[in-house]
Residue frames as qw, qx, qy, qz and C-alpha x, y, z in Angstrom:
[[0.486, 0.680, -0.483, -0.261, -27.03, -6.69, 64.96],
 [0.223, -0.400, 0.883, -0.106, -25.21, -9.66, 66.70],
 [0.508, 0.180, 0.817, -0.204, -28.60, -11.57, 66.70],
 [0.666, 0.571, -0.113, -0.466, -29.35, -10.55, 63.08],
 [0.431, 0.599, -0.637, -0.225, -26.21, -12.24, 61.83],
 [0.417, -0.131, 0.879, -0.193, -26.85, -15.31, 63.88],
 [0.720, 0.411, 0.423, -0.365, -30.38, -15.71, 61.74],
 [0.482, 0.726, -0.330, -0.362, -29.01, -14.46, 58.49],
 [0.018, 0.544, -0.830, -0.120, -26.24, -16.70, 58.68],
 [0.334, 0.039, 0.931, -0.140, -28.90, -19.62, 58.94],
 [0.429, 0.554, 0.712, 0.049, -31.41, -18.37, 57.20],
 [0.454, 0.072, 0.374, 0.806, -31.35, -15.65, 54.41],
 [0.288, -0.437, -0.583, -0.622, -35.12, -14.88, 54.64],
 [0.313, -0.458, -0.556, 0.618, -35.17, -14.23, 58.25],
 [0.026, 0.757, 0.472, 0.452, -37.98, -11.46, 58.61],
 [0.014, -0.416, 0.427, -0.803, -37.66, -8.19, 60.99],
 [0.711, -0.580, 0.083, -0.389, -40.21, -9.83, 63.62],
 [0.940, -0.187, -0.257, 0.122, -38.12, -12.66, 63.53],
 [0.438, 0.469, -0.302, 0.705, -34.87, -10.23, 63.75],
 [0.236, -0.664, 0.077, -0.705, -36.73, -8.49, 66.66],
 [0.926, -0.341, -0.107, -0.122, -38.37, -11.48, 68.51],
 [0.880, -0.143, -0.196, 0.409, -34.62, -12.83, 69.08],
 [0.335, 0.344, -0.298, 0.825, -33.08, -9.49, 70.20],
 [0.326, -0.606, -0.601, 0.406, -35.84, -8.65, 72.62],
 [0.045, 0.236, -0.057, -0.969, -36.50, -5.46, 70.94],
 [0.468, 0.624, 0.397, -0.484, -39.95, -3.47, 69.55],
 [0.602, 0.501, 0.570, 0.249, -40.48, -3.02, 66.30],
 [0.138, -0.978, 0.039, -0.148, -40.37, 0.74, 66.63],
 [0.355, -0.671, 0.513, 0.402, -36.55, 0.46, 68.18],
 [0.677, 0.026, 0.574, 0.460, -35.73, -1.83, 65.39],
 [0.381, 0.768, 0.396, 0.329, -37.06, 0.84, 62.71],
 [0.259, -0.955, -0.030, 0.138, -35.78, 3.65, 64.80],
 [0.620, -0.394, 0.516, 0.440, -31.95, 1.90, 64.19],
 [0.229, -0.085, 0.783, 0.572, -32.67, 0.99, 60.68],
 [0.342, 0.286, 0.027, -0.895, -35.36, 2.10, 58.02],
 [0.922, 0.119, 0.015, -0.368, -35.43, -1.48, 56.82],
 [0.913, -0.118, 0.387, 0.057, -34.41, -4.46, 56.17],
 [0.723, 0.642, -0.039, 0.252, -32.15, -3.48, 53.50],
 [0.112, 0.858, -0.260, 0.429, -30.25, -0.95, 55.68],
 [0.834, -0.427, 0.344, 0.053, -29.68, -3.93, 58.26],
 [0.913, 0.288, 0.186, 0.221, -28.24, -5.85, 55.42],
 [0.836, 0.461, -0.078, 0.288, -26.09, -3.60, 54.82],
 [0.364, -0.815, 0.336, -0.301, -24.97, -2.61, 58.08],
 [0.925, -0.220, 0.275, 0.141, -24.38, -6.43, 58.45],
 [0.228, 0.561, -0.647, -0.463, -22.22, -6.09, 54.58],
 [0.731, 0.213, 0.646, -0.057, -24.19, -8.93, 53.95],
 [0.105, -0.188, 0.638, 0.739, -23.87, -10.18, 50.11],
 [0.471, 0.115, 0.102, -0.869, -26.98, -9.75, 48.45],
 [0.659, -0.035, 0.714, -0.233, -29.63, -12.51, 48.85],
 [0.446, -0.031, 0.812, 0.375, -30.18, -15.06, 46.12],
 [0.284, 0.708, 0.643, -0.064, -33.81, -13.42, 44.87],
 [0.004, 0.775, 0.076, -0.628, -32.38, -9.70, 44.79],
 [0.048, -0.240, 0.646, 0.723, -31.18, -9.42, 41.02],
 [0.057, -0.503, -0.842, -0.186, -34.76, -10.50, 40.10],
 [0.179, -0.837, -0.399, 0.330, -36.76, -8.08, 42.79],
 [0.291, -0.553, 0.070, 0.777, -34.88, -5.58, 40.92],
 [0.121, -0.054, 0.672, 0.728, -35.50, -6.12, 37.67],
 [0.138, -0.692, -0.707, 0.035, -39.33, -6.99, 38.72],
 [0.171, -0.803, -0.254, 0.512, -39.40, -3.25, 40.46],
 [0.180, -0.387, 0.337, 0.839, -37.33, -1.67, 37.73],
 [0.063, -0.476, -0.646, -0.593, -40.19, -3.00, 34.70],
 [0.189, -0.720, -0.599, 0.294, -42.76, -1.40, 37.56],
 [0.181, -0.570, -0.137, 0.790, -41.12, 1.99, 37.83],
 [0.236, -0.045, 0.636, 0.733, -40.51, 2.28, 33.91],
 [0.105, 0.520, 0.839, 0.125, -44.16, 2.55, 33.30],
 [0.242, -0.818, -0.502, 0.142, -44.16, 5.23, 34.45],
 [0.277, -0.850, 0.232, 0.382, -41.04, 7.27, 33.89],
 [0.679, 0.648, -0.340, 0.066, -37.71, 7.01, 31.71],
 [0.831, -0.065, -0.298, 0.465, -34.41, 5.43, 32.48],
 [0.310, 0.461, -0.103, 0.825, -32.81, 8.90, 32.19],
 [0.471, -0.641, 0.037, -0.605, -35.72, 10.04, 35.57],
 [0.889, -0.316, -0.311, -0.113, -35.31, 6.57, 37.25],
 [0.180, -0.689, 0.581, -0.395, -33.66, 7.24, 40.61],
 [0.674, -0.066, -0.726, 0.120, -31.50, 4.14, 41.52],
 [0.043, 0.137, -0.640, 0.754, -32.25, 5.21, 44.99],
 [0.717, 0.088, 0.107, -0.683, -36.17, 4.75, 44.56],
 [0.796, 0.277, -0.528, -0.101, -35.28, 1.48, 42.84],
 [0.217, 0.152, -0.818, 0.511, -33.02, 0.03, 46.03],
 [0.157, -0.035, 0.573, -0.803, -36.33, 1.14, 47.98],
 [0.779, 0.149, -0.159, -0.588, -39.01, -0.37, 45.61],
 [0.738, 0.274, -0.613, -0.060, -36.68, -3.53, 45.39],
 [0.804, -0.569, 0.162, -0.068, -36.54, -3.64, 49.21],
 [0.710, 0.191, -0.258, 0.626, -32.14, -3.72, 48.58],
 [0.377, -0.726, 0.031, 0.574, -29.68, -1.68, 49.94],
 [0.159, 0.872, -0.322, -0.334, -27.66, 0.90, 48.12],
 [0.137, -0.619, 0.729, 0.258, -24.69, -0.68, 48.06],
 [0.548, 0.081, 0.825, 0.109, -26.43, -4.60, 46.57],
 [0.751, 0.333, 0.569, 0.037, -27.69, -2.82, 44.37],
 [0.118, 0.904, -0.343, -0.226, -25.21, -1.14, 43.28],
 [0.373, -0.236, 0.880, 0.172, -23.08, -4.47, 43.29],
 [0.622, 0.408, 0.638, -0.198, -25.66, -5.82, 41.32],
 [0.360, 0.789, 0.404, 0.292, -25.96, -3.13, 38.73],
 [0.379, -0.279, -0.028, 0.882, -22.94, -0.17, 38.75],
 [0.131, 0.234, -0.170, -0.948, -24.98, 2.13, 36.53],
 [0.551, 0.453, 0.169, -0.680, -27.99, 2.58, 34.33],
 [0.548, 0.458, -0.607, -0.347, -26.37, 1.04, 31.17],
 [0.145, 0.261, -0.952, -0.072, -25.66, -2.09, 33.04],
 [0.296, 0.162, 0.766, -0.548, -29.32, -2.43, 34.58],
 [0.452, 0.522, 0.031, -0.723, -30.62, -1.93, 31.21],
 [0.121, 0.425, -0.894, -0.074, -28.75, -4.22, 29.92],
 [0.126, -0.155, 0.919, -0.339, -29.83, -6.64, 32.17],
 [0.522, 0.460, 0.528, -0.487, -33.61, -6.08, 31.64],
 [0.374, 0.474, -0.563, -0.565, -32.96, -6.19, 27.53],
 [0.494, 0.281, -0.817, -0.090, -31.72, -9.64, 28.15],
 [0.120, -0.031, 0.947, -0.295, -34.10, -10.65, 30.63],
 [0.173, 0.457, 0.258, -0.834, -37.05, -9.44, 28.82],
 [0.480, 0.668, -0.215, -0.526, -36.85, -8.91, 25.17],
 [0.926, 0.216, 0.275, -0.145, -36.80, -11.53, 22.39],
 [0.545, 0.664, -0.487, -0.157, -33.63, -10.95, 20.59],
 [0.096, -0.620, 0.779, 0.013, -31.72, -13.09, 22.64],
 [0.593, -0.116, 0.796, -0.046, -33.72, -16.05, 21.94],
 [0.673, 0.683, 0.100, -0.264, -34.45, -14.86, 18.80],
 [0.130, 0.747, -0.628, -0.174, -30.59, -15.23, 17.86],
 [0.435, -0.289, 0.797, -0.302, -31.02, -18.53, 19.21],
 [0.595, 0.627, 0.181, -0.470, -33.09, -19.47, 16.35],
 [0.447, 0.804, -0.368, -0.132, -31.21, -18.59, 14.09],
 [0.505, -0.535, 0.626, -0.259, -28.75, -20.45, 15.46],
 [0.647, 0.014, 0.753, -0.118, -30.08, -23.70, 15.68],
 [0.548, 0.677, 0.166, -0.463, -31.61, -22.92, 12.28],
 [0.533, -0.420, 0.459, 0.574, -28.83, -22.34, 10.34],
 [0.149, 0.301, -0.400, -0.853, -29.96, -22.18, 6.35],
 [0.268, 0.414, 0.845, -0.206, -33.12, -23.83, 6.95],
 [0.122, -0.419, -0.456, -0.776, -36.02, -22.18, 4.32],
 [0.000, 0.153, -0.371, 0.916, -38.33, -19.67, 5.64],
 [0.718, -0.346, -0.389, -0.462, -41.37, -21.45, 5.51],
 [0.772, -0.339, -0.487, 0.226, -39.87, -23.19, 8.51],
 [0.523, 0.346, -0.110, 0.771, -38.03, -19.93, 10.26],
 [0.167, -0.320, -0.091, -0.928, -39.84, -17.22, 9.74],
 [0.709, -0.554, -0.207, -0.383, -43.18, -18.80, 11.86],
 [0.729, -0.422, -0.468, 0.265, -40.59, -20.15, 14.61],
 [0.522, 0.287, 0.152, 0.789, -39.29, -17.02, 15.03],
 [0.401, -0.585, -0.251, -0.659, -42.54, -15.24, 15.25],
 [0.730, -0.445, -0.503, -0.126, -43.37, -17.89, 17.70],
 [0.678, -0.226, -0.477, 0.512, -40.34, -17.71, 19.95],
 [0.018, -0.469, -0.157, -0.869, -40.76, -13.63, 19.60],
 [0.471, -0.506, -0.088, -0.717, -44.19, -13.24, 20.68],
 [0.756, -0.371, -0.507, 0.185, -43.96, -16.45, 23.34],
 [0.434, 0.111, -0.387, 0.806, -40.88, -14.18, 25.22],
 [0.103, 0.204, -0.095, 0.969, -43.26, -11.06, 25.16],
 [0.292, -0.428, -0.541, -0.662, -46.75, -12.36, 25.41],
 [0.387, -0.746, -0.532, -0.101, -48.67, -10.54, 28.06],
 [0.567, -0.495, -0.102, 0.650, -46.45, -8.33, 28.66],
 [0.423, 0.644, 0.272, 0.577, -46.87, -5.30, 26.35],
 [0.510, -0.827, -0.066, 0.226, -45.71, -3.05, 29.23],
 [0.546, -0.625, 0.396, 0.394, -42.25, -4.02, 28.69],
 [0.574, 0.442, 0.554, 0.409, -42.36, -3.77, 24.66],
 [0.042, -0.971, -0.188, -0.141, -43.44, 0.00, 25.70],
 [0.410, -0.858, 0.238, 0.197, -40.95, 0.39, 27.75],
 [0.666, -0.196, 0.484, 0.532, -38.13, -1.02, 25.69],
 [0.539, 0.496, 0.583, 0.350, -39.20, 0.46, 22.80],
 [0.093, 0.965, -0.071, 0.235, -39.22, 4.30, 24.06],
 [0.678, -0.581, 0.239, 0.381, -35.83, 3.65, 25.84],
 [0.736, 0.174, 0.495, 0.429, -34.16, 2.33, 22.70],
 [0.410, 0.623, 0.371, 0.553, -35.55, 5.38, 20.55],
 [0.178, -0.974, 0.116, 0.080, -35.17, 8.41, 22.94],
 [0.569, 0.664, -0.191, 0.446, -31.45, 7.82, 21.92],
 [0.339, -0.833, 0.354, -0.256, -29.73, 8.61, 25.37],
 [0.207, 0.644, -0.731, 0.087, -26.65, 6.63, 26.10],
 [0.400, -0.215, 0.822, -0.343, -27.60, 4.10, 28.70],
 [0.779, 0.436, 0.340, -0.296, -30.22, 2.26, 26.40],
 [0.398, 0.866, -0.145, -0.265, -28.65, 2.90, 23.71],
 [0.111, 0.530, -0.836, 0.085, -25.25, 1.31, 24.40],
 [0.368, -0.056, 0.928, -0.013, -26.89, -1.99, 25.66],
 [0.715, 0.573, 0.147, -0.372, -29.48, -2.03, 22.63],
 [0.530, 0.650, -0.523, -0.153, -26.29, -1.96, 20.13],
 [0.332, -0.314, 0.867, -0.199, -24.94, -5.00, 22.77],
 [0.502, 0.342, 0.742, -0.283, -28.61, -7.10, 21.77],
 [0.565, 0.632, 0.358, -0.391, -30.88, -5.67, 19.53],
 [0.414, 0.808, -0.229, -0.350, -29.03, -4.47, 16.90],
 [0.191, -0.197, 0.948, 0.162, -26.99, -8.23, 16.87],
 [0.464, 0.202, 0.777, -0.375, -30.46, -9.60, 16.85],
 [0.411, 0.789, -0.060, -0.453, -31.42, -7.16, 13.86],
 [0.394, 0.677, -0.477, -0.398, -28.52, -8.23, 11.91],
 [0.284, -0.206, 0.932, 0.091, -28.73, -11.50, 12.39],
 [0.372, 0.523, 0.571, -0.512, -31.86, -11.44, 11.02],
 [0.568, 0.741, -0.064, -0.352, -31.01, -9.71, 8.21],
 [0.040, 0.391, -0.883, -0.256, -27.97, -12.00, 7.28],
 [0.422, 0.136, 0.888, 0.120, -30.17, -14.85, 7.11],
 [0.669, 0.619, 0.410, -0.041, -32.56, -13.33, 4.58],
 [0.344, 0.792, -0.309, -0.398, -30.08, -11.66, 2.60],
 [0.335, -0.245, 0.908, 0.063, -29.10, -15.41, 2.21],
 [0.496, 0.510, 0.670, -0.210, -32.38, -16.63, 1.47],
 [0.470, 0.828, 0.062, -0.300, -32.72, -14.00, -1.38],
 [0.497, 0.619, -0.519, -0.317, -29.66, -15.01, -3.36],
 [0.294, 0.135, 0.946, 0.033, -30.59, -18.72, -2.50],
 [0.335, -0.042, -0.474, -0.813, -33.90, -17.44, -4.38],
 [0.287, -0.419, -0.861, -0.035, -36.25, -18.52, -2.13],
 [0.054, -0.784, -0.519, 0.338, -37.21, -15.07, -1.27],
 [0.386, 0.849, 0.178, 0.314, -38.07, -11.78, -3.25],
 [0.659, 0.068, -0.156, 0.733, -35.07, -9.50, -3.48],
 [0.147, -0.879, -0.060, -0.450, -35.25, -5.93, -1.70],
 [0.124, 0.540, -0.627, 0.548, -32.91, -4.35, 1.19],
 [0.468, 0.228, -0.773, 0.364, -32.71, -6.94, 4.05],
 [0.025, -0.234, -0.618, 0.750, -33.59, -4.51, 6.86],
 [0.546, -0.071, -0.163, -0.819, -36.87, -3.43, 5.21],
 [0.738, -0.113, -0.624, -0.230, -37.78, -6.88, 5.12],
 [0.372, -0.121, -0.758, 0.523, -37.03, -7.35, 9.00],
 [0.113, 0.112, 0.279, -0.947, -39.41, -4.26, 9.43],
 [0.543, -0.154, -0.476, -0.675, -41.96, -5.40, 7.44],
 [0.499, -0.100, -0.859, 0.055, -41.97, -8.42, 9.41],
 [0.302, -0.163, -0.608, 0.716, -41.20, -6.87, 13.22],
 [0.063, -0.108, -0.087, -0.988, -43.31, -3.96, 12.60],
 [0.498, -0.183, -0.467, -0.708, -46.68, -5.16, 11.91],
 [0.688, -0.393, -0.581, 0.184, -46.42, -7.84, 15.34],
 [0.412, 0.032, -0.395, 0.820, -45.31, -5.02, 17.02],
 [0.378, -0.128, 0.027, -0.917, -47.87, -2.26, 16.63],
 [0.684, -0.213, -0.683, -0.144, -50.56, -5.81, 17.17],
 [0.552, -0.339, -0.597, 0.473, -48.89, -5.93, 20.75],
 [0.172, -0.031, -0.120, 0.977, -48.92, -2.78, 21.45],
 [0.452, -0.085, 0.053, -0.887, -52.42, -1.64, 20.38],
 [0.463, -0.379, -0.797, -0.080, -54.35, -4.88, 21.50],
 [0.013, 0.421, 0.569, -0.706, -55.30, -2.91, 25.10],
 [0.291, 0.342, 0.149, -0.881, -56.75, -0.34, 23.37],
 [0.493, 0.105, -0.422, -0.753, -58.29, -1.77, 19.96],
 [0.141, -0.369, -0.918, 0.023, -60.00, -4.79, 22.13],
 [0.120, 0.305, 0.461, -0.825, -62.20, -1.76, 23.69],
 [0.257, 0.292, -0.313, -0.867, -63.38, -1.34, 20.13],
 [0.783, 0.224, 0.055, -0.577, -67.23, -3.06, 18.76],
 [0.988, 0.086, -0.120, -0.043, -65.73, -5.80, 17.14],
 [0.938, -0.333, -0.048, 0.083, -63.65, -8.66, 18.24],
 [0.035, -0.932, 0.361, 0.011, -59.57, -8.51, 18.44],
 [0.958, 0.074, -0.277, 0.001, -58.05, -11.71, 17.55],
 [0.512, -0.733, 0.428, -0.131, -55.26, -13.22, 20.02],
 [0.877, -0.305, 0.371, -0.006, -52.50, -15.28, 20.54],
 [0.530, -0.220, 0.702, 0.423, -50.15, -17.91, 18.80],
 [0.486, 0.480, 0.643, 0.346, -52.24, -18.19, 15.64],
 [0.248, 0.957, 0.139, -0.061, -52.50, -14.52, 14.84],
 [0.064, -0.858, 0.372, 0.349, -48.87, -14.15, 15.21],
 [0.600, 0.006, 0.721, 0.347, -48.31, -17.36, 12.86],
 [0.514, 0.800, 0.307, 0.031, -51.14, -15.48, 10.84],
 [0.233, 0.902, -0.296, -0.212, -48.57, -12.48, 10.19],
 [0.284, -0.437, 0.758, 0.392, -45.71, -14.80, 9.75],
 [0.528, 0.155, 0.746, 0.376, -47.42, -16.52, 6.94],
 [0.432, 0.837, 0.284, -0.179, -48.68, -13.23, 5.62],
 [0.238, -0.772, 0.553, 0.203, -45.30, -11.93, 5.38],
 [0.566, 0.097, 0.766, 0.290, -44.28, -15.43, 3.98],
 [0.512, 0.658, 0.544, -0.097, -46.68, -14.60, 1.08],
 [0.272, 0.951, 0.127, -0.070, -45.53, -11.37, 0.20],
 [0.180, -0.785, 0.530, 0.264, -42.19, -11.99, 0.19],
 [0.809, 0.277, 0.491, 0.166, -42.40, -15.08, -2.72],
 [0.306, -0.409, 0.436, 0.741, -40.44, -14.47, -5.31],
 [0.434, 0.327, -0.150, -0.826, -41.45, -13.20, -8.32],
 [0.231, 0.093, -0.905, -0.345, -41.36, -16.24, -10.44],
 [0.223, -0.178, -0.949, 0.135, -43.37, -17.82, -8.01],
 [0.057, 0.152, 0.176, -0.971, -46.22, -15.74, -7.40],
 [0.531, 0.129, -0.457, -0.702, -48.52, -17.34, -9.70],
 [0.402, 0.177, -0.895, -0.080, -48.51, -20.21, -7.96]]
């Protein structure tokens, strides 16, 4: 232990040969002491290293694939994320706050707010496609973690649930404040707010989602940036106001 904290203290990334090599011990004693490198760490009470809040969040989209929050044993998680208990418990006290964490490292709302933002009462020909863009840019190749966020959110169990209403459901109504703007600026047909956000979200969603499977299928599956402009300017279309419809 003496010669761990000599390395650590110099280097952060100091591997168990190197931990071993300078104590003059086997590999085998060193495992025999400690089941890994995590359980050194936190024999030492080292603070966790600079990477570990990442390697967690990385291991936590891994596990999800495969399970629910509500199954996901932060003790398998400390041991996929190569942590200790206790960092990553510092890290993350509970489920709600590790969910959290992966919302907002993950999911588009938070630069989708961001948007908006910058936006401010800009018309939706100009919006509505950056929007899309910054959306699908956040999520693209990644329709794993769209799954996974998406059954969290709707299984309704507290820990999701409470950091969704933190994100999403800002993200949501911000969303719908700006078109319920737009629509009594008249520059977009009138109807409830949140439909319109569903019309929108909906139709790029179920896209991301079933692209694995419907590329398997005889013909082709467009991709990319320009399909999800395509729906933003379908969308665009169908939301013209009446007046303007003829045009």
């Amino acid at each position: 232990m003496n010669q761990a904290a000599r390395l650590l203290s110099r280097d952060r990334q100091s591997s168990v040969e190197a931990i071993v090599s300078a104590a003059g011990l086997s590999r085998t004693t060193f495992y025999r002491a400690f089941p890994s490198r995590a359980e050194l760490l936190q024999a030492l009470e080292l603070e966790p290293e600079p990477d570990t809040r990442q390697r967690v969040l990385d291991a936590s989209i891994r596990m999800l694939r495969f399970q629910t929050l509500k199954d996901l044993s932060m003790d398998e998680l400390a041991s996929e994320a190569d942590v200790s208990r206790a960092n990553l418990y510092r890290l993350f006290p509970g489920k709600s706050a590790l969910f959290r964490a992966m919302v907002l490292a993950y999911s588009p709302f938070e630069p989708v707010m961001a948007v908006f933002a910058r936006a401010g009462d800009g018309p939706p020909e100009e919006v509505i496609p950056e929007v899309v863009l910054t959306a699908y840019r956040t999520v693209a190749g990644r329709s794993g973690i769209v799954r996974t966020l998406l059954l969290e959110v709707t299984s309704m169990t507290p820990e999701p649930t409470q950091a969704f209403a933190e994100t999403g459901l800002r993200a949501f109504g911000t969303f719908a404040q700006y078109l319920a703007g737009q629509m009594a600026a008249g520059r977009l047909r009138r109807m409830h707010p949140m439909l319109a956000v569903q019309s929108l979200v909906g139709g790029l969603m179920f896209h991301m989602l079933a692209g694995p499977v419907l590329s398997q299928a005889t013909v082709d599956v467009p991709a990319g940036e320009e399909v999800a402009l395509e729906f933003a300017n379908i969308w665009l279309r169908g939301m013209r106001p009446e007046a303007a419809r003829g045009n």
